[in-house]
N, C-alpha and C positions, 0 to 999 in steps of 0.2 A: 504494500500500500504506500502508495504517496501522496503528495497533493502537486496538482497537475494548474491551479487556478488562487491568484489570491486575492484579496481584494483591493483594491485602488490603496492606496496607502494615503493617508487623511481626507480622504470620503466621510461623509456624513455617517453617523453611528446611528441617524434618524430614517435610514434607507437601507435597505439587506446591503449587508456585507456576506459573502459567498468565500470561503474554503471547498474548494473542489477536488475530490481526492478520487481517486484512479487505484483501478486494480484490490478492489476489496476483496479477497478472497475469505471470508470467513463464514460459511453457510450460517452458524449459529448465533453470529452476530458478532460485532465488537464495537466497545462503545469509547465515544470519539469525547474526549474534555475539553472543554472550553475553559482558555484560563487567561489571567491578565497577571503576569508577573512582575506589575509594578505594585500588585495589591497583593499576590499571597499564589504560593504554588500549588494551593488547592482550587479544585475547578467551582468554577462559577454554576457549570450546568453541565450535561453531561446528552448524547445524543445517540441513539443505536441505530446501527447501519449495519443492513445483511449484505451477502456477496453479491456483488454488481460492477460493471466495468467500470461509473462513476458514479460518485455521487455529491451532495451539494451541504454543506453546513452553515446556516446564516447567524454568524454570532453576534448583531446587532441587537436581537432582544434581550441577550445578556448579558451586554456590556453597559448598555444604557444606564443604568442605575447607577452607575458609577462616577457617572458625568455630575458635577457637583462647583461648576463654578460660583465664586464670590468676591463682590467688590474689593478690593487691597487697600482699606479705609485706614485700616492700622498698621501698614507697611510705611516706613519713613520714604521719601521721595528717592527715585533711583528705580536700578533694573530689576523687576523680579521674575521668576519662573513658577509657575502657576498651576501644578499637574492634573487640577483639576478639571483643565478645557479640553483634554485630548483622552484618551484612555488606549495604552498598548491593548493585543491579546495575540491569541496564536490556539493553535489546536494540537492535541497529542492524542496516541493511543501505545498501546505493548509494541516497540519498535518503533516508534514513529512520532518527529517532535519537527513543527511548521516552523520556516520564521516566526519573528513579531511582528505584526504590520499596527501602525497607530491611526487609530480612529479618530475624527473631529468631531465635538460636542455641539456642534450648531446645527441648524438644519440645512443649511449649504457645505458644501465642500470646501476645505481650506485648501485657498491660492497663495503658491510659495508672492514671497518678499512683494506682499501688500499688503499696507494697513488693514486689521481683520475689523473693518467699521464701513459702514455708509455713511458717517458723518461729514460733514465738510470740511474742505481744507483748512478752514477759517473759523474758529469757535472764539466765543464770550468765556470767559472765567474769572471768579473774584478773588481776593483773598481769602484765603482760609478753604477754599473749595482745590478739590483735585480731580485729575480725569486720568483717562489710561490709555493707551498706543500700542497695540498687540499687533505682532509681526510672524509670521514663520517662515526660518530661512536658517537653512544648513548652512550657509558661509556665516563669516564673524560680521559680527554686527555691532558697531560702534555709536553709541549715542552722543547727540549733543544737543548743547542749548544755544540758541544763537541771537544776542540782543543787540538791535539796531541804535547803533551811536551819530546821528548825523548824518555827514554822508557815506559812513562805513559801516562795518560790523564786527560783531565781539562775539566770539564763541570761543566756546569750553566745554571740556567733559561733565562740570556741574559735581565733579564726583562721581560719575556712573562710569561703572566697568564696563568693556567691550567684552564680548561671549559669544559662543555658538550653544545650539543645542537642537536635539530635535524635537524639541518642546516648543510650546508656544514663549516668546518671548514679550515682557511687558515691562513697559517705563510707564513706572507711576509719578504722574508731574501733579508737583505741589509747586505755586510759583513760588510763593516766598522762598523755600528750602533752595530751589533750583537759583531762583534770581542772588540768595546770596552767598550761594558758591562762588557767584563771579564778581562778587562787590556792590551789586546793587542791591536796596531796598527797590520792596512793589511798591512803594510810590513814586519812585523815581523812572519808571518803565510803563508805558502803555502799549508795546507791543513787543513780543518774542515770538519766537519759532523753537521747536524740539525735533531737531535732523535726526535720521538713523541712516546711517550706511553699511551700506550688506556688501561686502568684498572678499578675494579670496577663490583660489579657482582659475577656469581658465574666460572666465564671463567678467563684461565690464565692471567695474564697479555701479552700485544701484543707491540712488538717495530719497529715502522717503522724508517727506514734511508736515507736520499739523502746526499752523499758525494763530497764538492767541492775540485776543485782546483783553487786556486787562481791565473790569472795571470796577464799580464801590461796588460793595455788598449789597442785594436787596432784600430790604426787613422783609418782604413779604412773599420775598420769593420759596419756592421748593425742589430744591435739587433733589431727580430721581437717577436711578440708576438701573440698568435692565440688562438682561442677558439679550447680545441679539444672535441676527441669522448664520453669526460665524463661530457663536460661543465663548464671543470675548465678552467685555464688557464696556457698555458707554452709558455715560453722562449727561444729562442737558437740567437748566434751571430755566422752571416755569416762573416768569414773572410776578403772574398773575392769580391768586386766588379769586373766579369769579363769583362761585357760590360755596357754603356750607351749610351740609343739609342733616338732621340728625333725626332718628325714628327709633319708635321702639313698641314692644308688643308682651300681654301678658298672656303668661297660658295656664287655666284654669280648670281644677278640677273641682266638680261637684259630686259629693256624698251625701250618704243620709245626715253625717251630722253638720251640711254644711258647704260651702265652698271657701273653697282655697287657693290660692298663687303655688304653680309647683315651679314656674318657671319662667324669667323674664330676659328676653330678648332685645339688645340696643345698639344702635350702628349710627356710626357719623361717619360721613363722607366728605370731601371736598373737589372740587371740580376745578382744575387745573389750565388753565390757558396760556399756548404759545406767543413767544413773539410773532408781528405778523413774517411769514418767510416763503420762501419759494417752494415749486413743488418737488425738488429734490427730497428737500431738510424735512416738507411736510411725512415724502415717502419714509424717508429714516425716524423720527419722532412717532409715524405710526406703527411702526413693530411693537413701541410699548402697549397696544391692544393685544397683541396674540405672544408676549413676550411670558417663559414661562416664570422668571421671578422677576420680580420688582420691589427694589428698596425706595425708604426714603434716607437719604444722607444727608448731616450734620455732623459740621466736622471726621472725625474719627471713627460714628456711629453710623453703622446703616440698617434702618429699621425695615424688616418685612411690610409689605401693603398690599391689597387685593384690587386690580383691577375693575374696577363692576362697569366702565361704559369708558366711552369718548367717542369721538369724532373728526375727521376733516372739516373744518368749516372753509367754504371757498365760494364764492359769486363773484359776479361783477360789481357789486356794490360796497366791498370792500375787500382788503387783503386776507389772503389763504391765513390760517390757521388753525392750532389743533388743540382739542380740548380732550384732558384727560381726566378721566372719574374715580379719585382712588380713597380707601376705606380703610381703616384704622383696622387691625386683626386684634388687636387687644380688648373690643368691642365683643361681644357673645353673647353669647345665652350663660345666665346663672341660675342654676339649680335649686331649690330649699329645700 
């Protein structure tokens, strides 16, 4: 027995992944492990295959669980590695052990040495807020910060180490931390850029960019945070709180001696509105309707939230934007 087929190597873990193995000769069966040996050299799940000249093992439904990314709220500014976005695995049986091939946690297939975001080249960010810049790319990859002095520029490592991996790679940008590696204070800066270059090989050198602008903090605004289509993670701050809506329900039981409260149910919402933006930003902003986790972050913290609604809003009558409708989880039902 071999395996004759493997799967794409960082394809989506959201879409079969196929080990195809050849020459099973075993009438009475043999059964094939599914294992990820970044988590534990015991199988995940385990699959029986009689003798046949091929056959097919999809370890997508097995590995899924394992995909567990999380905002890097509490990681200090710099590069980190993330194992959560991708997940190894491979198959074995009595004589018989596959490559690894690594799977991507989004629902897209991970494309080498580009930004893993639909975001725009060009984002808003305040003090005390952070975003992240996830890459994958076998060659070494060297970060920097690059701040515009007049009619030149200043860049630096910032402190960030260059690296390879075949891991997803993420610079977590805090400005201030980054801005005073190089000597500035964020007030002294309204606009930077964070370069990554992917080099090494017999291929040109490759420069990717995300460029901010830095502005005040807003009282009122709410930075989310969302898993998107790549299994990285991104950022954006809603300006605007348009509504807050709050409900709640009792549930009552009546006996002979009486009725009673067995249990009361309460939810507050708030209803979240974009800057007005174009229909790119609106496209990327609305993954966070079908996005499967969503924080809210402050500072350091990123609190779980439940989606329950939004919208495109777009006419002619004014400019596109998006409203998002997200709900406290800390809100439930209490039992007596």
């Amino acid at each position: 027995m071999n395996v004759t087929n493997y799967p794409k190597a960082y394809q989506s873990a959201f879409r079969e992944a196929l080990f195809v193995l050849g020459n099973v000769g075993a009438p009475l069966g043999v059964d094939i492990s599914i294992v990820s040996p970044a988590v534990s050299s015991a199988p995940l799940g385990t699959k029986r295959i009689y003798a046949t000249a091929s056959a097919a093992v999809n370890v997508a439904p097995y590995v899924r669980g394992l995909i567990d990314p999380q905002p890097l709220c509490d990681f200090p500014a710099g590069v980190a590695i993330d194992s959560g976005r991708i997940v190894p695995c491979c198959v074995s049986a009595p004589g018989m052990n596959s490559s690894v091939v690594i799977l991507g946690g989004g629902v897209e297939d991970l494309p080498p040495e580009r930004i893993l975001s639909a975001a725009p080249k060009h984002v808003v960010i305040c003090p005390g807020e952070r975003d992240e810049i996830s890459v994958l790319s076998r060659r070494i990859v060297s970060p920097s910060v690059v701040v515009a002095t007049g009619s030149s520029e200043l860049s630096g490592s910032a402190g960030m180490r260059e690296l390879s991996s075949d891991n997803i790679i993420t610079v977590v940008v805090e400005p201030e931390q980054l801005l005073a590696s190089l000597g500035f204070a964020a007030a002294e800066v309204s606009h930077f850029s964070v370069r990554l270059t992917m080099r090494g090989g017999t291929d040109p050198a490759r420069v990717l960019e995300r460029h901010y602008t830095l502005v005040p903090s807003l009282a009122t605004g709410r930075r989310l945070a969302w898993v998107n289509r790549f299994g990285a993670i991104d950022y954006y701050t809603f300006p605007t709180v348009k509504s807050i809506r709050r409900s709640g329900s009792l549930d009552r039981l009546t006996t002979p001696a009486g009725t009673r409260t067995v249990a009361t149910t309460a939810a507050r919402s708030e209803m979240l509105v974009s800057d007005p933006c174009d229909e790119p930003m609106a496209d990327w902003l609305a993954e966070i309707l079908s996005a499967p986790s969503v924080w809210e972050v402050e500072g350091s913290e990123a609190r779980p939230v439940n989606v329950t609604g939004g919208q495109v809003v777009s006419s002619y009558l004014r400019p596109t934007c998006v409203e998002i409708e997200i709900s406290d989880p800390s809100y439930g039902t209490v039992r007596r």
